[in-house]
C-alpha positions as CSV (number, residue, x, y, z in Angstrom):
1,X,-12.3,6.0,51.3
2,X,-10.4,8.3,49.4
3,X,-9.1,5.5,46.8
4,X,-12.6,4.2,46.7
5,X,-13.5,7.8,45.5
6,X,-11.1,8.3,42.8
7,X,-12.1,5.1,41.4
8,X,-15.7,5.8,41.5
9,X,-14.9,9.2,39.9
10,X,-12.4,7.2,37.1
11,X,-15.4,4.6,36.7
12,X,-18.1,7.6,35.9
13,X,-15.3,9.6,33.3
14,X,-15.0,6.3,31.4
15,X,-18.9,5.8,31.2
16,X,-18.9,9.3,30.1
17,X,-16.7,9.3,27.3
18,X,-17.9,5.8,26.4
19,X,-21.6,7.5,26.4
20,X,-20.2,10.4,24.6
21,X,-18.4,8.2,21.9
22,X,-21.6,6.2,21.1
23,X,-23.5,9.1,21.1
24,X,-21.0,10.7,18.2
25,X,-21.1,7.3,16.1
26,X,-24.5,7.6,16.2
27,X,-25.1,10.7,14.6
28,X,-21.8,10.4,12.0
29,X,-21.5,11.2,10.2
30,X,-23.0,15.6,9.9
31,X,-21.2,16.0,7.1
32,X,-19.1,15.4,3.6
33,X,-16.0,13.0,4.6
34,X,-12.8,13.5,2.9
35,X,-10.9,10.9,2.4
36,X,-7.2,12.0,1.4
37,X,-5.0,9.9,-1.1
38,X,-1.7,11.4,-1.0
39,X,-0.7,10.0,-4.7
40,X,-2.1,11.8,-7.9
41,X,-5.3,11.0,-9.6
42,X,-4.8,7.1,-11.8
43,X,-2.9,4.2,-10.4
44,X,-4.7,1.6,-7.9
45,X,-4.5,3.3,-4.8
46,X,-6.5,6.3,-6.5
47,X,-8.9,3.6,-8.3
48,X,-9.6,2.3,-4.8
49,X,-10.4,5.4,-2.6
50,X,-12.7,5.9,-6.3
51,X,-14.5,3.0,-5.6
52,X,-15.0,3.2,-1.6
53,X,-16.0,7.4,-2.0
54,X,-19.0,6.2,-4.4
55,X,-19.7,3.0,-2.2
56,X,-19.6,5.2,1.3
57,X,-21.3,8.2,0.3
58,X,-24.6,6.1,-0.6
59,X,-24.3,3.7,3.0
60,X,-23.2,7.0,5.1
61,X,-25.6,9.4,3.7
62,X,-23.0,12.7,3.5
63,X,-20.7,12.8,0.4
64,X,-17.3,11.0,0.6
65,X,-14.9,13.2,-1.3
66,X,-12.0,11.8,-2.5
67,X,-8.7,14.2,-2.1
68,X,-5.5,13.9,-3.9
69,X,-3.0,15.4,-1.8
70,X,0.5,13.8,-3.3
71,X,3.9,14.8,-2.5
72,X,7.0,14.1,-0.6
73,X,6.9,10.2,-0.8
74,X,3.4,10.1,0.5
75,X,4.4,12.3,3.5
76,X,2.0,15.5,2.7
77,X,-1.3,13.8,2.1
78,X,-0.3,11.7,5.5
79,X,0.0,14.8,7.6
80,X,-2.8,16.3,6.6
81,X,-4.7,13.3,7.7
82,X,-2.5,13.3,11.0
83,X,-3.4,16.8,12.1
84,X,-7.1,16.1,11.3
85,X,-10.0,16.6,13.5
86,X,-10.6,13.0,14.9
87,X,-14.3,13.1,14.4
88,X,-14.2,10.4,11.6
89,X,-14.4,13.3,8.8
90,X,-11.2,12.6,7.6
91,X,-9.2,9.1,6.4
92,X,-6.6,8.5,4.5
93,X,-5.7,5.8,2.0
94,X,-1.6,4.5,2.7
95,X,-0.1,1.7,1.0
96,X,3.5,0.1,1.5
97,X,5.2,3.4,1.6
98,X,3.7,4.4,5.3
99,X,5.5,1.6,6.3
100,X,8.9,2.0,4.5
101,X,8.9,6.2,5.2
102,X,9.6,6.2,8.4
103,X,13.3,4.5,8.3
104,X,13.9,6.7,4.9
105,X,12.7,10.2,6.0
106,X,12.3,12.4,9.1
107,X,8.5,12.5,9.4
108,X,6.5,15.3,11.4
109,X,3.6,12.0,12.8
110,X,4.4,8.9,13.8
111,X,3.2,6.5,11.7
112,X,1.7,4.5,14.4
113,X,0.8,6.6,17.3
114,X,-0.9,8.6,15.4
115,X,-3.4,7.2,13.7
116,X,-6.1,4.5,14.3
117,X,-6.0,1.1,11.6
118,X,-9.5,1.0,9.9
119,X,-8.9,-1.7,7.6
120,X,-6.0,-3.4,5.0
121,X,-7.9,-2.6,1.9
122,X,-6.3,-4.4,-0.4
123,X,-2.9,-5.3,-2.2
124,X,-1.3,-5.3,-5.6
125,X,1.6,-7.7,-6.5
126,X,4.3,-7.1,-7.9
127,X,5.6,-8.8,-11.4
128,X,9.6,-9.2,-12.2
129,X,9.0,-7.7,-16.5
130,X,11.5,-7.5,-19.4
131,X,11.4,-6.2,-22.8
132,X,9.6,-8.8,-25.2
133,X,12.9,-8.2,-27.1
134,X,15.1,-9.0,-24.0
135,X,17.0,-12.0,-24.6
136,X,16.7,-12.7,-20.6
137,X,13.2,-15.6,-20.4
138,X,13.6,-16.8,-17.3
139,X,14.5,-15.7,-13.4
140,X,17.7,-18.3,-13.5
141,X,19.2,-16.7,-16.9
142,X,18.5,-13.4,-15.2
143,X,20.5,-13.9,-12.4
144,X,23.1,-15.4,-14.4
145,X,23.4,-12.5,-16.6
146,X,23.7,-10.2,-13.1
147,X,26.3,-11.9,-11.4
148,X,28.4,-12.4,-15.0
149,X,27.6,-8.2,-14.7
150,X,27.8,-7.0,-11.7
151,X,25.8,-3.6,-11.7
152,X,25.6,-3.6,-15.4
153,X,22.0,-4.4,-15.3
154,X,19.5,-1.9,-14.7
155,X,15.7,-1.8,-13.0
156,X,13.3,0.2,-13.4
157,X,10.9,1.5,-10.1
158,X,8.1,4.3,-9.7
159,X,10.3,5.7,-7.1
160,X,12.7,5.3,-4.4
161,X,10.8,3.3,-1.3
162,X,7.5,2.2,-3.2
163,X,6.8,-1.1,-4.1
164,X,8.8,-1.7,-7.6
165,X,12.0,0.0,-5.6
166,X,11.6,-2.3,-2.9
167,X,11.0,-5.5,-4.4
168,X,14.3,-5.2,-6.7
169,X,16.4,-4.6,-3.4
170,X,14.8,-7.6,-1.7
171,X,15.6,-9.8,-4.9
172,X,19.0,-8.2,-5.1
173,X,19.7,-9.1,-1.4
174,X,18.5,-12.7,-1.9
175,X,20.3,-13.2,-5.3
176,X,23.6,-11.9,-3.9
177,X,23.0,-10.3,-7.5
178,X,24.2,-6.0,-8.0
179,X,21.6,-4.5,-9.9
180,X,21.7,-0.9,-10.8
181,X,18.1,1.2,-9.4
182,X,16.7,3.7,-11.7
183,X,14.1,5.1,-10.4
184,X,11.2,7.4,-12.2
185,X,8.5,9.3,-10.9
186,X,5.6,6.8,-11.2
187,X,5.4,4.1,-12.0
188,X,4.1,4.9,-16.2
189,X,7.2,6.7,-16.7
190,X,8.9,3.6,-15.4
191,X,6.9,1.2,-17.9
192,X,7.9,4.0,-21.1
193,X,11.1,3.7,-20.4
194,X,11.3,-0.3,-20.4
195,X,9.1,-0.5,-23.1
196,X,12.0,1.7,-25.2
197,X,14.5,-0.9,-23.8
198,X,16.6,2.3,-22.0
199,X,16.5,-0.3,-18.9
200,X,16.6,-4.1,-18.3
201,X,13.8,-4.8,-15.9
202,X,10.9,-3.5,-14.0
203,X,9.5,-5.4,-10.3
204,X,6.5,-3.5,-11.7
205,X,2.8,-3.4,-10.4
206,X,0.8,-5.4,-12.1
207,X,-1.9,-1.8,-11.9
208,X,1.4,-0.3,-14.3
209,X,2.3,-3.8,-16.4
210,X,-1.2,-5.9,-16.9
211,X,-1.8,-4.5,-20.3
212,X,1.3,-4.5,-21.4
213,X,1.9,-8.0,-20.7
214,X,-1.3,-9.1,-22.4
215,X,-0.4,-6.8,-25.7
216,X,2.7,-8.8,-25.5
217,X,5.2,-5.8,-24.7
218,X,6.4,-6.7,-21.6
219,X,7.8,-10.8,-20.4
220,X,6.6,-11.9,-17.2
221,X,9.1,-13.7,-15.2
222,X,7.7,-14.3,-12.1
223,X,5.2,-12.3,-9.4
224,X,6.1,-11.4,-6.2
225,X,2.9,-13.0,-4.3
226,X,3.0,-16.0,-2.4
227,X,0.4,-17.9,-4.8
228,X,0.3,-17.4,-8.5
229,X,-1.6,-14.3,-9.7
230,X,-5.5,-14.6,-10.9
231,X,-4.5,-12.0,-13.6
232,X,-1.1,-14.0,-14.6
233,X,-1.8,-17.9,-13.7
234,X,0.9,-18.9,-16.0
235,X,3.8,-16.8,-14.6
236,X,5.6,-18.5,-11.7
237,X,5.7,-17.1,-8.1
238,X,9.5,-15.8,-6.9
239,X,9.8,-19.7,-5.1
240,X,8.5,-21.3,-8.2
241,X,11.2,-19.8,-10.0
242,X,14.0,-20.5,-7.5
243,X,14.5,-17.6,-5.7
244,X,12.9,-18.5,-1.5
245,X,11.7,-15.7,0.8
246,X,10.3,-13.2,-1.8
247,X,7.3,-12.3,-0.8
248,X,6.0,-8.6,-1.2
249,X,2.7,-6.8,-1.8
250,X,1.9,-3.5,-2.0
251,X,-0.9,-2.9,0.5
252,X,-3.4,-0.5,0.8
253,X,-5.3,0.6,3.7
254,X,-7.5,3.6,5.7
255,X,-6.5,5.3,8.7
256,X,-8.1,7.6,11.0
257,X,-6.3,10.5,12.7
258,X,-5.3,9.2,16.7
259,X,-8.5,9.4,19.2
260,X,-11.0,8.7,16.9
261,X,-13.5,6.9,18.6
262,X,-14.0,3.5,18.5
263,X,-17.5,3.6,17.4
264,X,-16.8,5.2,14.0
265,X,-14.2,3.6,13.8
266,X,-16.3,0.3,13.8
267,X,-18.8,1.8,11.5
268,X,-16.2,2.5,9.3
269,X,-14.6,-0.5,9.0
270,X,-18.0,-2.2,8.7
271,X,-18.9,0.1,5.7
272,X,-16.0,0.0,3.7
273,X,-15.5,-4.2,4.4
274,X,-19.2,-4.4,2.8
275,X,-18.3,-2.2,0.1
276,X,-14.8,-4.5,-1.0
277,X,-17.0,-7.3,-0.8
278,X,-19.7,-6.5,-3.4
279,X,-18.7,-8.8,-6.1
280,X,-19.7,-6.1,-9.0
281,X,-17.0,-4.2,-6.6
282,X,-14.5,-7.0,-6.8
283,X,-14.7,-7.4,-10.6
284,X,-13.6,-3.7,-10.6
285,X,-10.3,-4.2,-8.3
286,X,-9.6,-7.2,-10.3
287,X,-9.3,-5.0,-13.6
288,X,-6.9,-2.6,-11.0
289,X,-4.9,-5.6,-10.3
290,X,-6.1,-5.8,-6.6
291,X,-6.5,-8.7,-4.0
292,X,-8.8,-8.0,-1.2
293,X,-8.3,-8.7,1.7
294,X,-10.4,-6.2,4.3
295,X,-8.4,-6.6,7.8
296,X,-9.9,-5.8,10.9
297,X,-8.5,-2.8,12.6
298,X,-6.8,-5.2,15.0
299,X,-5.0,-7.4,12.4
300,X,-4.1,-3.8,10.2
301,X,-2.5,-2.3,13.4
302,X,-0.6,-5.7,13.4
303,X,0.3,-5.8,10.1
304,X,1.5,-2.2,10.0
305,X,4.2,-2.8,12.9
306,X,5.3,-5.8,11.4
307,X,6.0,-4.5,7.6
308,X,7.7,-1.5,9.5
309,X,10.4,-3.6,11.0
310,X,10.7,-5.8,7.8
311,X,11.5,-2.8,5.9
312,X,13.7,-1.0,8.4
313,X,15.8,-4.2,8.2
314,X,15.8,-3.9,4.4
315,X,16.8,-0.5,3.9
316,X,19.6,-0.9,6.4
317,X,20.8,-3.6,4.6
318,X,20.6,-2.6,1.1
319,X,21.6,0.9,2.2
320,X,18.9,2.7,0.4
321,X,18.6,6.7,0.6
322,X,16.0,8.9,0.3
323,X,15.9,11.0,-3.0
């Protein structure tokens, strides 16, 4: 009797909270959302929350402000968001980094636990760019040039564990090339300094190199996607060019602070999937470089464990430090 008692009590909490959770997603939201970007205003990842801010505050009805909270690799913006009410009020936008942090620094949230997956967003490739002056014109001279060198050329990144950072450690530990990292903070800065020819090579974004490559500034060697870029249909993929297994993107996606209920949760990721799907929307993210792709929270929360332990294997390997 007893057991049959704490089961009906168990049975009428979970209808309670379930009632209570429905009743909360109905009425979300009751006021402005913020939804933090913990990178500075410019770049795609601020272009994106842009974007979804106008797109949600008309569906929603509140205001959707977007934040700019950058710092510490990504990590202050993040915490805020961690430490956040879980009422749906407050998102944030990660990309690759939140993924890549947690084997570099000692972070005060886990990246997992503590948050709930809304949706992938999006993802920016990644393009392997040298001087127009460079004498280097393909991926095979390149690595030729590294290995007659060892260390003696350089790359450009936008920072240690982002995207361009990343992607040259990969290729290095692929090649069995020794490339010398020099990174910058941003990825602009980056770009100047290649575009002065103070380094060798950039695994840019193509957010940071598009323009440049179409002013004919910069030489595409190949992109780091798995299929040929819609911006650069001419420029090889990494296995086109003879180099197998590198495949990196620099995702994008929200979160929610942990214990934000499902409901909103759903609404959100309803909202904001409508919203990347507009086609006047997706002519915009093309101009940022960006391929949608709109996850469902499930296949995000999957994605996120799974680019965790690819990285933590990568920066073990290629010994990287934080700054």
């Amino acid at each position: 009797m007893i057991l049959k008692a704490m089961t009906l009590t168990f049975a009428g909490l979970t209808i309670t909270v379930n009632a209570w959770a429905q009743a909360a997603a109905a009425g979300y939201p009751t006021r402005p959302v913020r939804l933090i970007v913990p990178v500075p205003p410019g770049g795609s990842s601020d272009g994106m929350a842009r974007i979804l801010g106008q797109g949600l505050s008309e569906r929603l009805g509140h205001q959707v402000l977007v934040d700019n909270r950058p710092g510490a690799a990504e990590v202050i913006g993040t915490d805020l968001a961690a430490k956040a009410n879980p009422d749906g009020h407050t998102m944030v936008l990660v990309s690759i980094r939140h993924s890549v942090n947690v084997s570099l620094l000692k972070l005060p949230y886990d990246p997992v636990r503590d948050f709930e997956p809304v949706t992938m967003t999006a993802a920016v490739g990644n393009v392997l760019v040298v001087n127009a002056k460079s004498p280097i014109r393909s991926v095979k001279a390149l690595i030729a040039a590294a290995k007659e060198k060892p260390g003696a050329l350089t790359f450009a990144s936008s920072g240690i564990g982002g995207a361009p950072h990343l992607t040259g450690e990969f290729f290095a530990l692929n090649t069995g090339v020794k490339l010398t990292h020099v990174p910058f903070k941003g990825g602009g800065p980056a770009i100047a300094d290649l575009l002065s020819g103070s380094v060798n090579m950039s695994f840019a974004s193509m957010t940071s190199s598009l323009a440049f490559i179409r002013a004919g500034r910069l030489r595409p060697l190949a992109v780091s996607s798995r299929e040929r870029s819609a911006q650069l249909p001419d420029v090889p993929t990494m296995m086109e060019a003879g180099v197998a297994n590198i495949v990196v993107r620099d995702w994008q996606g929200i979160l929610a602070p942990r214990q934000t209920p499902k409901p909103i949760i759903d609404k959100l990721h309803a909202e904001i999937t409508r919203i990347l799907r507009e086609p006047a929307n997706q002519e915009r993210f093309a101009t940022l470089g960006l391929e949608i792709i709109a996850s469902t929270p499930r296949e995000f929360g999957d994605s996120l464990n799974a680019e965790i332990k690819r990285w933590a294997k990568v920066v073990k390997e290629a010994n990287i430090k934080a700054e």
